[in-house]
N, C-alpha and C positions, 0 to 999 in steps of 0.2 A: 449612915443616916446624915442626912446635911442638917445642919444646923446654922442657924442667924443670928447673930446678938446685936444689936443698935443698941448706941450708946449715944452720949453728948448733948441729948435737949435741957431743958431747962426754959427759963422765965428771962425774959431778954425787953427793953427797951424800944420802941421802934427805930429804926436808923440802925440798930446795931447786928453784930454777926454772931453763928454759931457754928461750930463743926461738929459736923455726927458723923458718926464709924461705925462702920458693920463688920463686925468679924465675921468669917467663915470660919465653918469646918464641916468634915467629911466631906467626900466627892473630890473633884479636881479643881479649884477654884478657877484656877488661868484656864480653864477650858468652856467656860461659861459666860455670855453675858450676866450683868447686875442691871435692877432698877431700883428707882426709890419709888412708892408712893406715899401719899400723905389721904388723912380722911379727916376732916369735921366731922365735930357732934351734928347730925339731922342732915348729913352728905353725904352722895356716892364718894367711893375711893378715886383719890385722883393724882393722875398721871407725873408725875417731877421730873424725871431726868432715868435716861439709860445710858450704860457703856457697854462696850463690847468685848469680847477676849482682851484682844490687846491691849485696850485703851485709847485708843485712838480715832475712836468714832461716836460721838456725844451725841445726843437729842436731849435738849429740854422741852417741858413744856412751856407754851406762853407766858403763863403766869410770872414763868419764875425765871425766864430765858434773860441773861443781862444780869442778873444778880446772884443767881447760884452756880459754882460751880463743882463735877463730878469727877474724881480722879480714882483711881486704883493703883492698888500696890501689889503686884501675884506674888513677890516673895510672904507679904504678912500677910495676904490672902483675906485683906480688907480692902475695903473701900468706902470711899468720905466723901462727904457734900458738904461742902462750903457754904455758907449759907448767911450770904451780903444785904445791909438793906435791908433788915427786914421789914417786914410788915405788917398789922394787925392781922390784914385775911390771910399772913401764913401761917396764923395759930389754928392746929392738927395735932394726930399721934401722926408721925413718921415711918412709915415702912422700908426696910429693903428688901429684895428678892431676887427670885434664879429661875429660870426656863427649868423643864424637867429634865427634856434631852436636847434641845434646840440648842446650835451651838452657835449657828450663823444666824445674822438677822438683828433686827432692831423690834423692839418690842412693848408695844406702851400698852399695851390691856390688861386689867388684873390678872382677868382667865388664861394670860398666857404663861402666868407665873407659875410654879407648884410648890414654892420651898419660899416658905414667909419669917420674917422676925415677929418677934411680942411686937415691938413700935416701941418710938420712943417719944414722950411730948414736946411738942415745942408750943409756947405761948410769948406773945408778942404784945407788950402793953405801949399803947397810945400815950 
C-alpha cells in the first residue's frame, strides 16, 4: 500500500520560505512521477508543480512558477518543494501525490492522481 506523509508547513511571514517533504513508501518510488497540490478553504484543489521518474522534467503552475521549486531524491524516496517568496494567496493545506500506474507523462489534474497525503498547512501572514 503506498503511503504519503508531508511534512514542513507552518505559519511563515510573507517574503519568507518554507520546505515541505513527502516521504513515500510502498510501491517503487523512482518508478513514478510526484505532484503537489495545494487547496484553500471555499477552493477547488490546485495544481503546484509536478516531476517525473527521474527528475528532470518540472511543470509548475503559474501561480507559483519563479518561486517554487521541486526536487526529488529516489534514494530517500522523498521529495520537497521549496517554497520562496511566499505569499499571502499561498496560504492552503498542501498535498503530494502519485499516478496509480501512469509512469510516463506529466500530469496536473487531481483525478489523475490515486495515492494522496493527509496535507500539510501552509499560512502566510501579511
Amino acid at each position: 500500500q503506498v503511503q504519503l506523509v508531508e511534512s514542513g508547513g507552518g505559519l511563515v511571514q510573507a517574503g519568507g520560505s518554507l520546505r515541505l517533504s513527502c516521504a513515500a513508501s510502498g510501491g517503487t518510488f523512482s518508478g513514478y512521477p510526484m505532484g503537489w497540490f495545494r487547496q484553500a478553504p471555499g477552493k477547488e484543489r490546485e495544481f503546484v508543480a509536478t516531476i517525473n521518474r527521474m527528475g528532470n522534467s518540472i511543470v509548475y503552475g503559474d501561480s507559483v512558477k519563479g518561486r517554487f521549486t521541486l526536487s526529488r531524491d529516489n534514494a530517500e524516496n522523498t521529495v520537497y518543494l521549496q517554497m520562496d517568496n511566499l505569499k499571502p494567496e499561498d496560504t492552503a493545506v498542501y498535498y503530494c501525490a502519485r499516478p496509480s500506474n501512469q509512469r510516463i507523462g506529466i500530469f496536473v489534474y487531481p483525478d489523475q492522481y490515486a495515492f494522496w497525503g493527509q496535507g500539510t498547512q501552509v499560512t502566510v501572514s501579511s
